[in-house]
C-alpha positions as a printed NumPy array, in Angstrom:
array([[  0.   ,   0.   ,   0.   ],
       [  1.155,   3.601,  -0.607],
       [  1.049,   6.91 ,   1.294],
       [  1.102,  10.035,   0.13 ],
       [  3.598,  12.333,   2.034],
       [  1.881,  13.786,   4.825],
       [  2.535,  17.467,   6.267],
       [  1.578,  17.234,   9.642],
       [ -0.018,  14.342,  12.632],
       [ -3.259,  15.313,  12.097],
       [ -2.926,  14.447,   8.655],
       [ -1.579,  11.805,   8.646],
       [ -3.869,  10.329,  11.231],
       [ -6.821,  10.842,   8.144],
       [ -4.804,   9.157,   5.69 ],
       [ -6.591,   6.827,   3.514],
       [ -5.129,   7.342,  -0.088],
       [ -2.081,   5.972,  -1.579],
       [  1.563,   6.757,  -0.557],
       [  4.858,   6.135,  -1.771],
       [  6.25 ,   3.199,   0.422],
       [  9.46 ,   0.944,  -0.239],
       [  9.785,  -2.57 ,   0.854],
       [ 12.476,  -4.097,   1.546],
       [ 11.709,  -8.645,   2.029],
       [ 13.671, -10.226,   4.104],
       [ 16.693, -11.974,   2.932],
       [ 17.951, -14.011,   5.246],
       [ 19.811, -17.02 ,   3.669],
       [ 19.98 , -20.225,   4.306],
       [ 23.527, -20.224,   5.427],
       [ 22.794, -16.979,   7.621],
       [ 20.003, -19.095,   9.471],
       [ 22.173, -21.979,   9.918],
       [ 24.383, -19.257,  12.537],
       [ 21.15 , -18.358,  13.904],
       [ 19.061, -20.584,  16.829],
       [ 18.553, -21.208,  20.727],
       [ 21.24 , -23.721,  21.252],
       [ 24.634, -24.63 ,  19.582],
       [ 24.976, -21.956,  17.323],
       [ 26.769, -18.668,  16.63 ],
       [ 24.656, -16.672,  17.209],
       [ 21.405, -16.344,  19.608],
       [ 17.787, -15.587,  18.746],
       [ 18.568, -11.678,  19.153],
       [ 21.456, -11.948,  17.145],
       [ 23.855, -11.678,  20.002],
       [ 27.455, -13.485,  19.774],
       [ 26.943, -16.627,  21.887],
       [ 30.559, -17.012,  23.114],
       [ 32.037, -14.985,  25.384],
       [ 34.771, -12.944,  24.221],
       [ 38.829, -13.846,  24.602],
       [ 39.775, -11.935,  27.498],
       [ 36.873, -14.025,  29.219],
       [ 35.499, -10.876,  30.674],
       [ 31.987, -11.155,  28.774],
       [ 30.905, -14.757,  29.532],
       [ 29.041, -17.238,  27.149],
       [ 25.208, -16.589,  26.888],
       [ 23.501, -19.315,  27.826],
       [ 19.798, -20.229,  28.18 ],
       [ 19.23 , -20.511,  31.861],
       [ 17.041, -17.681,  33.424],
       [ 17.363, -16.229,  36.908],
       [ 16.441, -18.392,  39.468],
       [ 14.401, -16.038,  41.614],
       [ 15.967, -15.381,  45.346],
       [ 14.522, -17.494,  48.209],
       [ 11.651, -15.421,  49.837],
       [ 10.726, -13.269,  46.555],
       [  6.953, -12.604,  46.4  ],
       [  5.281, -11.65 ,  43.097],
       [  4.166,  -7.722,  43.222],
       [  7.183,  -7.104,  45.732],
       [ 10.927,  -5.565,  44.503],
       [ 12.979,  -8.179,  43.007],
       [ 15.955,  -8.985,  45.449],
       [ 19.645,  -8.706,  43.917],
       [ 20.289, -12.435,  42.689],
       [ 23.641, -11.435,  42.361],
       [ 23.894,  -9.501,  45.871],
       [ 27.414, -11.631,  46.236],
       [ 29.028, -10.373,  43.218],
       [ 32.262,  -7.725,  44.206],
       [ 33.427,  -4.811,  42.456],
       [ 36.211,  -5.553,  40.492],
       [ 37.665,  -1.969,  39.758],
       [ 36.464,   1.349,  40.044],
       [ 37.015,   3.764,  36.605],
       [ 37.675,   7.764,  37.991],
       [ 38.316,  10.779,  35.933],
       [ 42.317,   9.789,  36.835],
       [ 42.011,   6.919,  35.215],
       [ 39.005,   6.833,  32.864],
       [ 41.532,   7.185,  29.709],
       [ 42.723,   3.518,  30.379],
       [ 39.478,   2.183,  29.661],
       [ 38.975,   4.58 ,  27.061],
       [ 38.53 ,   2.616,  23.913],
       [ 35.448,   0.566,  26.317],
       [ 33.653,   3.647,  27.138],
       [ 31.523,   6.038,  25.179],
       [ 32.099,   9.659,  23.939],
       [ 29.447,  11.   ,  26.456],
       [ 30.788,   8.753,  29.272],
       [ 34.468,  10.271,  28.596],
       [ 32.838,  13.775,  29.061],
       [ 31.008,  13.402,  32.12 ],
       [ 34.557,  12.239,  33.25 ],
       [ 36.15 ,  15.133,  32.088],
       [ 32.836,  17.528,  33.299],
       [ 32.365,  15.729,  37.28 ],
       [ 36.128,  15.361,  38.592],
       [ 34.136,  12.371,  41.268],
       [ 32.501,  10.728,  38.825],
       [ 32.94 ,   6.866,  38.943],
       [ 32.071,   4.194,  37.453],
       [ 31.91 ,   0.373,  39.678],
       [ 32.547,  -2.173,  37.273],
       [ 31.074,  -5.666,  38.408],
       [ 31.342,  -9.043,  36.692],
       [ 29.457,  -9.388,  33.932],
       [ 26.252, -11.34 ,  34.207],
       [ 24.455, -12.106,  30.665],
       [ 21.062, -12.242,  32.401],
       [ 18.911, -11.836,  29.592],
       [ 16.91 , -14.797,  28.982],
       [ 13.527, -14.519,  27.501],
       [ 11.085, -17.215,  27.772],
       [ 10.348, -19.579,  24.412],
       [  7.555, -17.953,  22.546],
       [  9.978, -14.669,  22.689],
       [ 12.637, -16.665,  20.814],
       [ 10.567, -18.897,  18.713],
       [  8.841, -15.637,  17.263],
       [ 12.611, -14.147,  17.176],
       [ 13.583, -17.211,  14.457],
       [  9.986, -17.111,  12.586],
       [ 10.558, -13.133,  11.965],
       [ 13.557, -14.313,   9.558],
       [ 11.23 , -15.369,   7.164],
       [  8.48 , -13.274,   8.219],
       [  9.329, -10.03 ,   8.276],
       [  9.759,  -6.738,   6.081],
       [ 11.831,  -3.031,   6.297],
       [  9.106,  -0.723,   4.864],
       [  9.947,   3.116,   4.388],
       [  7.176,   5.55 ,   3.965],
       [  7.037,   9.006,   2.668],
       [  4.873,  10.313,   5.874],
       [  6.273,  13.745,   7.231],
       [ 10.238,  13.209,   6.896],
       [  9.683,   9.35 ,   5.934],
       [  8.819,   6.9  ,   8.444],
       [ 10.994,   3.579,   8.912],
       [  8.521,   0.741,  10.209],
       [  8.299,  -3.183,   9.395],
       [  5.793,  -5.615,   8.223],
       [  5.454,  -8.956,   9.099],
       [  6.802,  -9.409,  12.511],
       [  5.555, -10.625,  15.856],
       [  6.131, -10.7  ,  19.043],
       [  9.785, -10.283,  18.868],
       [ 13.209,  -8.409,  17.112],
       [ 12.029,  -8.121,  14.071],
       [ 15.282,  -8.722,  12.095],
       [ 17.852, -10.558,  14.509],
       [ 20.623, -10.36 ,  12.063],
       [ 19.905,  -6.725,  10.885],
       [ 22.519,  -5.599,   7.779],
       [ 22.006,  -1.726,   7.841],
       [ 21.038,   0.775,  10.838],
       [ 17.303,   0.914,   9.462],
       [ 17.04 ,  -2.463,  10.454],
       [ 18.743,  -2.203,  14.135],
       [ 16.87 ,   0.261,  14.675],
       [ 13.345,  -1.548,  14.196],
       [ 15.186,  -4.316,  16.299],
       [ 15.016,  -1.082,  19.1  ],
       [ 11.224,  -0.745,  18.352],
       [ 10.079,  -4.145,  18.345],
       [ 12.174,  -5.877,  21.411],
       [ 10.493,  -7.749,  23.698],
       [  8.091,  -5.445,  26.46 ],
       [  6.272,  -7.082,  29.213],
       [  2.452,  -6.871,  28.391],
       [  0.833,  -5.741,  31.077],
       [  2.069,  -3.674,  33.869],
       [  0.376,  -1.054,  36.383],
       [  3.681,   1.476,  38.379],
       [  3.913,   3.96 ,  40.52 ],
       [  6.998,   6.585,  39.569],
       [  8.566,   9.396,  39.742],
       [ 10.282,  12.28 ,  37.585],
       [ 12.592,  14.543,  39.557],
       [ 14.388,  16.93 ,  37.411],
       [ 17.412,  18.03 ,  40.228],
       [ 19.108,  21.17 ,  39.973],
       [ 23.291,  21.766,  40.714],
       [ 22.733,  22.339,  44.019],
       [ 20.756,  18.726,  44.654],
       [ 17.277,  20.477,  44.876],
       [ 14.182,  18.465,  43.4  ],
       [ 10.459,  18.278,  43.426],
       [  9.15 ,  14.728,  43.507],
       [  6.773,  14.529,  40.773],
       [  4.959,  11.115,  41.376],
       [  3.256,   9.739,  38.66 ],
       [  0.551,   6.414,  37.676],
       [  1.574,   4.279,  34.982],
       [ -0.818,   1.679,  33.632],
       [ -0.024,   0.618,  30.544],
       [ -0.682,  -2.825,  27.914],
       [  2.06 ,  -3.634,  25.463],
       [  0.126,  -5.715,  22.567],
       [  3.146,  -6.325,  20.666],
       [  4.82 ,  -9.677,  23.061],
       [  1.332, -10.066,  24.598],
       [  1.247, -14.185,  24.553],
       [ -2.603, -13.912,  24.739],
       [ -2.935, -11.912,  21.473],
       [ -2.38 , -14.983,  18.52 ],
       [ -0.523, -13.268,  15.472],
       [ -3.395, -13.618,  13.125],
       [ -5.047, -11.215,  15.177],
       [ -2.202,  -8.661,  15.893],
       [ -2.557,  -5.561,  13.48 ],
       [  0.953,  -3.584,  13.535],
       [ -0.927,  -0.79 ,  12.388],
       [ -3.355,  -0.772,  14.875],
       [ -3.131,   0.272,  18.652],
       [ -0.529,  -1.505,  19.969],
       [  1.155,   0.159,  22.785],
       [ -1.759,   1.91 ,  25.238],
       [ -0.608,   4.133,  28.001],
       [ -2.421,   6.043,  30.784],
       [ -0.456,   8.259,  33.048],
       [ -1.549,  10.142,  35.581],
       [ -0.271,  13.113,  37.904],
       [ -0.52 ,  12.35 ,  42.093],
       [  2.258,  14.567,  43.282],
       [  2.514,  17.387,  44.004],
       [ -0.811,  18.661,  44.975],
       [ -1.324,  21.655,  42.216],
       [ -0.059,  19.219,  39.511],
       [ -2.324,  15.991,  40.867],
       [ -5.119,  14.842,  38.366],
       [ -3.333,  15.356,  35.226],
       [ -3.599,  12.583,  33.111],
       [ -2.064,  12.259,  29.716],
       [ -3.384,   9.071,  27.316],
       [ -0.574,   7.832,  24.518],
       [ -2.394,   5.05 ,  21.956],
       [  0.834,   4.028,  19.58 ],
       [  0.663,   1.184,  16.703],
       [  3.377,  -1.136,  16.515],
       [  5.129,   0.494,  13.497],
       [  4.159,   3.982,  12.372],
       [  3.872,   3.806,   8.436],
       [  0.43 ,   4.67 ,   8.527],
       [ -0.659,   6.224,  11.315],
       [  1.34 ,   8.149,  14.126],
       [  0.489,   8.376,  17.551],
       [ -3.019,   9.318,  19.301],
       [ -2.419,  11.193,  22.135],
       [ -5.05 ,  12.831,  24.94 ],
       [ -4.727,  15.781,  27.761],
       [ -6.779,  15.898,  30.917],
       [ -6.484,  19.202,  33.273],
       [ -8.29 ,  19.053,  36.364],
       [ -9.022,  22.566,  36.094],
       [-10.657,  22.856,  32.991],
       [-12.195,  19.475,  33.351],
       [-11.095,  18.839,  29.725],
       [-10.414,  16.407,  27.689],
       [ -8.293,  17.397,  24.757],
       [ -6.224,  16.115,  21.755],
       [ -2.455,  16.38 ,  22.745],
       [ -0.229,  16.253,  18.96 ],
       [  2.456,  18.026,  21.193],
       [  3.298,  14.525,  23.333],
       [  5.705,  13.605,  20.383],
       [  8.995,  14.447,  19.179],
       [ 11.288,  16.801,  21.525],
       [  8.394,  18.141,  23.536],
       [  9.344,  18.524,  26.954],
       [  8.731,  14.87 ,  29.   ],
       [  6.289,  15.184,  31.563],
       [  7.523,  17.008,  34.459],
       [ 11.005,  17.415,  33.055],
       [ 12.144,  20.78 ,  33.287],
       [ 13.159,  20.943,  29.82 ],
       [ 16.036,  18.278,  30.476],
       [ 14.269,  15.369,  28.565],
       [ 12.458,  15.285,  25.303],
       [  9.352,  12.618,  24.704],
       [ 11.154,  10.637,  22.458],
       [ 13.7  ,   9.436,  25.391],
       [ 11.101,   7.67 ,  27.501],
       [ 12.056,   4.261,  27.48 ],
       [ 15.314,   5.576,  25.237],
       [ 13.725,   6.003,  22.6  ],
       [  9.701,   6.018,  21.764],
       [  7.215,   7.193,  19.108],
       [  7.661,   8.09 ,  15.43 ],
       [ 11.306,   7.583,  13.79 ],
       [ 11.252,   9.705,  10.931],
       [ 13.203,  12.937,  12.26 ],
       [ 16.606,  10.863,  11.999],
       [ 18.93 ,   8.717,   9.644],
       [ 19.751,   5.786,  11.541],
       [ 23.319,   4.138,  10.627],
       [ 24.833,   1.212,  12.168],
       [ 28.199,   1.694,  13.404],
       [ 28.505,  -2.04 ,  14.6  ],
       [ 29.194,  -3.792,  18.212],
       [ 31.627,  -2.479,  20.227],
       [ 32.591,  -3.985,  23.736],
       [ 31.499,  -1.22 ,  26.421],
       [ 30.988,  -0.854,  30.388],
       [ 27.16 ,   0.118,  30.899],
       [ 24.216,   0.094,  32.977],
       [ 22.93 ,  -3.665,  34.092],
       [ 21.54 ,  -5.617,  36.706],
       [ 20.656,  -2.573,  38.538],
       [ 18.612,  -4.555,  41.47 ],
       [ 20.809,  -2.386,  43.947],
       [ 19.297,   1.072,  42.355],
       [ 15.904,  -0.764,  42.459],
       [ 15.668,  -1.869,  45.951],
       [ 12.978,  -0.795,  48.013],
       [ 15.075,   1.362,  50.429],
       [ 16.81 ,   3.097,  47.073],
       [ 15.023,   6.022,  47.677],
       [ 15.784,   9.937,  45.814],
       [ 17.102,  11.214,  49.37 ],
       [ 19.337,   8.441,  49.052],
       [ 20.508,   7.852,  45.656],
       [ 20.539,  11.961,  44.702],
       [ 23.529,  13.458,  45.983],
       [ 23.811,  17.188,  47.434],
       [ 25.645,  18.107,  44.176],
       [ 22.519,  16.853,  42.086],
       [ 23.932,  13.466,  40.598],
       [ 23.168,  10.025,  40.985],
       [ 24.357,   8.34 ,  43.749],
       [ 27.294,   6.368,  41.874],
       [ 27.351,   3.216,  44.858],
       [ 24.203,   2.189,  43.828],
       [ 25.058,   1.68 ,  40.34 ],
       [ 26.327,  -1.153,  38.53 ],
       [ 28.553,  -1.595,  35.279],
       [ 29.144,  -4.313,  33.534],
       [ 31.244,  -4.983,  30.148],
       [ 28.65 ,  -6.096,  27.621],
       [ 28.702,  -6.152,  23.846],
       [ 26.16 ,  -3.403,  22.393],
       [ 24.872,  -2.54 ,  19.058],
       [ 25.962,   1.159,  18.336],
       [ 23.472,   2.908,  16.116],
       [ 24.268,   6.818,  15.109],
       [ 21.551,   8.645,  14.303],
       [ 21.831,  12.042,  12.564],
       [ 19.377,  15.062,  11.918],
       [ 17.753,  15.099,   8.773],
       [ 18.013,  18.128,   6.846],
       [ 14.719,  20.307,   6.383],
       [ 13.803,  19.393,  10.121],
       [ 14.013,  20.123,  13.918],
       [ 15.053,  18.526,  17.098],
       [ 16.835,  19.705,  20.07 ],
       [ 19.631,  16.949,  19.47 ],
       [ 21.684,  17.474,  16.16 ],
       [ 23.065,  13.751,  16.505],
       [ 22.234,  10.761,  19.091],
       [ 24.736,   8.059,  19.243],
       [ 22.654,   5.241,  21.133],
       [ 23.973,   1.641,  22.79 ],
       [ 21.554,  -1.312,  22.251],
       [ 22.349,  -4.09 ,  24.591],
       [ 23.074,  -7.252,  22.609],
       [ 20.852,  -9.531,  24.094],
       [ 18.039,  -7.456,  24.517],
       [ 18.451,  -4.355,  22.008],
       [ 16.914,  -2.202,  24.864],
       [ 18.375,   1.564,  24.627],
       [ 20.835,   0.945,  27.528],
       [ 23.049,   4.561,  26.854],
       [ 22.474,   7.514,  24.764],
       [ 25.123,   9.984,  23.865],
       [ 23.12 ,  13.561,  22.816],
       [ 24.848,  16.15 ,  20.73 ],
       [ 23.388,  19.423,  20.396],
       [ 23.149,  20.926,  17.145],
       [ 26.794,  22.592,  16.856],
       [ 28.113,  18.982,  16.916],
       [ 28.779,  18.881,  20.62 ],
       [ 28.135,  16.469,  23.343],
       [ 25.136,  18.229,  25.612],
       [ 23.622,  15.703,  27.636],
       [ 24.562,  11.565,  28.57 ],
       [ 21.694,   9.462,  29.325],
       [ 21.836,   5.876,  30.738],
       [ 19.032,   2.944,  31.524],
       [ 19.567,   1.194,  34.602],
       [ 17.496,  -2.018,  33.91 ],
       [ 17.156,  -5.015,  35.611],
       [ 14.729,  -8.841,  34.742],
       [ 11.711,  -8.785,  36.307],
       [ 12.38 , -12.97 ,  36.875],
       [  9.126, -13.335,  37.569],
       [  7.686, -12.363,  34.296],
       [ 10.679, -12.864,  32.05 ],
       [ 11.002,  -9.258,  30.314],
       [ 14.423,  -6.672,  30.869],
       [ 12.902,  -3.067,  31.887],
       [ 14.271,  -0.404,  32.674],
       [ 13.891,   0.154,  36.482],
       [ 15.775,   4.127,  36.608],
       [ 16.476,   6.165,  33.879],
       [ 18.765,   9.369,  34.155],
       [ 20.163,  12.332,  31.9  ],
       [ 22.748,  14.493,  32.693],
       [ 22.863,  18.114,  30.824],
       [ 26.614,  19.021,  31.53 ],
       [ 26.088,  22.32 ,  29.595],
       [ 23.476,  23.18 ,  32.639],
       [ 25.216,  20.907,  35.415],
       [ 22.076,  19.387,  35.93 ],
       [ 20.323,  16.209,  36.05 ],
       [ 16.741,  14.323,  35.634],
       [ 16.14 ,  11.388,  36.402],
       [ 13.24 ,   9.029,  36.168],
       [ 12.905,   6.475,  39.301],
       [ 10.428,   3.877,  40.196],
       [  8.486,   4.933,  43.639],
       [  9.792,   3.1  ,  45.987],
       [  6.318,   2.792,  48.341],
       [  4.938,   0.192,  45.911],
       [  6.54 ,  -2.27 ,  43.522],
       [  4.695,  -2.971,  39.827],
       [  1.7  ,  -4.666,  39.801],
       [  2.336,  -6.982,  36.615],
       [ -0.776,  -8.785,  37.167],
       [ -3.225,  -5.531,  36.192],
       [ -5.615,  -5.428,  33.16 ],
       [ -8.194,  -3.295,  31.765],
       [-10.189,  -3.654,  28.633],
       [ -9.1  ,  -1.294,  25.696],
       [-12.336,   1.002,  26.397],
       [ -9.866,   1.774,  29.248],
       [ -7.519,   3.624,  27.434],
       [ -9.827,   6.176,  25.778],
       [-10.689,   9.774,  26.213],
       [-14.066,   8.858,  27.527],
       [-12.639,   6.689,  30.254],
       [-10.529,   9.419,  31.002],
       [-13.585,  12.128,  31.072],
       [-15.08 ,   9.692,  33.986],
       [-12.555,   9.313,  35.719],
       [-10.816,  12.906,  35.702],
       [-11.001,  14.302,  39.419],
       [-10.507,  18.19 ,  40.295]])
């Protein structure tokens, strides 16, 4: 089918004509699927290098998930499993350009920006382990699925075909990583309680505390495949305002499809004041995130989220490199902001964990004849899981601005990697946001709602003054 280029989101949300759309079918041969599979082979259903590497400092991947820790209940925070593990060297500004070629450019300048920032590297842990459907749809999208570019607004990247899963685990070009990004793995169902605390130099902050609820269609083991539309709603999300008390009752409603070649995102606005509900086209793009203080777009929720087409995507290839993981220190219950925001406005470093991992690095670059705060975003895509797990953000002179890094950890109990704390550092401002589970209740993955849930109606009834 073919689009006609479309000139703005409310356009291109009443698109029904023809417009110009390539296709690209996948061509995976039969000797590339032969390094492909779950056991004894090269490679691993994501694509990911199965061995470890030579030094022996990234182990083997192997199919065995976390055993959860004695005493875990469901609906609780997940204890460390690896609460034993030892740091096995610390990486300062004095010593940062050792490491150098295993660190990123924005890591480098927050060493050369904070004189005490560290870095605790741990022993890498490759704890990424999906359950079966996730990697049997992983192998069936070889054959299955298609890169599709669309001339909507600066030309859409999306995919056709795919389920469930990465969409091309062996991608050959940075379009296709980057669908890899859009279509990992994201647990279905999940009702949290957050916050956003954008922090000033001085280690100031207002606790914004927020209500997730939210279903993810796209790895939703209930939904069969013949009934998943990628162009209809796929991700629904319903977020609302508690804290503080002149901001509570906000609620903003996000409906996403799974790939946005036809349609873009649906998005909603309650204010308590006005007692309004009303269309939202600014919750897109570099908008300011909710209750950011400027120091976030939209688009960096989760990494990365919503419509692609602002950005050339080129991969750069893997590259060994000491990030975020296994962060169940950061997401402990009694991790709270007093204690993990410093009085200089940074994240408590002793609470996080680095490990060496392999990652995917994908550069993406400004198109011309557009806007975006960030000229250039270099991001790292965990092998195993191609979540977002660091960002490097260049402003639109060329230089590094901001570093932003996902702390994630497995939920064990449902099987899905998630980012548990997300933070951004602006070194032009010296400040810092960062984006924190609440820490008075864990998620609450066994929540559901029917889709008349995630409507404006639904949120009409149930806005409160």
């Amino acid at each position: 089918m073919i689009f006609r280029h479309c000139k703005s989101l409310s356009s291109a949300l009443a698109v029904t004509g023809v417009l110009t759309a390539g296709i690209a079918f996948a061509g995976v041969s039969a000797q590339d699927k032969a390094r492909i599979g779950l056991e004894g082979t090269e490679l691993t259903p994501a694509g990911a290098i199965r061995a470890g590497n030579t030094e022996g400092t990234i182990p083997a991947w192997k199919n065995e998930p976390i055993k959860p820790p004695a005493g875990f209940t469901p609906g609780s925070f997940h204890p460390d499993p690896f609460a034993g593990d030892k740091v096995l060297f610390t990486i300062t500004a004095q010593n940062y350009q050792e490491h150098a070629d295993k660190l990123s450019a924005g890591q480098k300048q927050m060493f050369q920006t904070y004189p005490d920032f560290k870095m605790n590297i741990y022993p890498t842990r490759r704890s990424v382990v999906y359950k079966p459907f996730i990697y049997e749809a992983a192998l069936k999208n070889l054959d299955r699925s298609e890169l599709v570019h669309a001339d909507i607004n600066m030309g859409i990247v999306g995919f056709t075909g795919a389920r469930k899963s990465w969409a091309f685990p062996m991608p050959k070009n940075g379009d296709e990583a980057w669908m890899n990004q859009a279509t990992k793995p994201i647990n279905p169902w999940m009702e949290s309680w957050e916050t956003t605390l954008a922090i000033t130099s001085t280690g100031d902050y207002v606790v914004n505390r927020l209500n997730v609820q939210q279903h993810q269609k796209w790895s939703d083991p209930e939904i069969p495949d013949e009934a998943f539309d990628p162009e209809a709603p796929s991700l629904m999300y319903y977020q609302t305002l508690t804290a503080p008390p002149k901001l509570a009752g906000q609620v903003v409603l996000a409906i996403d499809p799974a790939t946005f070649t036809k349609v873009f995102r649906r998005a909603w606005a309650y204010s308590p004041g006005q007692r309004r509900v009303k269309r939202a086209p600014q919750i897109v793009y570099d908008n300011p995130l909710t209750a950011s203080d400027g120091l976030a777009t939209t688009d960096q929720k989760f990494g990365f989220n919503g419509p692609n087409d602002r950005f050339s995507y080129k991969l750069v290839g893997r590259k060994e490199m000491y990030v975020p993981y296994n962060a169940y220190k950061l997401w402990a219950k009694e991790a709270t902001p007093e204690k993990v925001i410093t009085p200089e406005g940074r994240l408590n470093q002793d609470y996080a964990r680095y490990e060496l991992h392999r990652v995917w690095v994908v550069d993406a670059t400004l198109k011309e004849g557009t806007n975006h705060d960030y000229g250039r975003r270099t991001f790292y895509l965990d092998e195993d899981s191609w979540w977002i797990t660091a960002m490097d953000g260049y402003d639109r002179r060329g230089d590094i601005w901001r570093y932003w890094e996902s702390h994630n950890v497995v939920f064990y109990d449902t099987g899905f990697f998630h980012p548990i704390t997300d933070v951004q550092y602006d070194m032009d401002a010296g400040r810092m946001i960062a984006l924190m589970f609440d820490k008075e209740k864990g998620p609450d993955f066994s929540w559901r709602a029917p889709d008349t849930y995630f409507t404006p109606a639904s949120v009409r009834r149930n806005g409160v003054r």
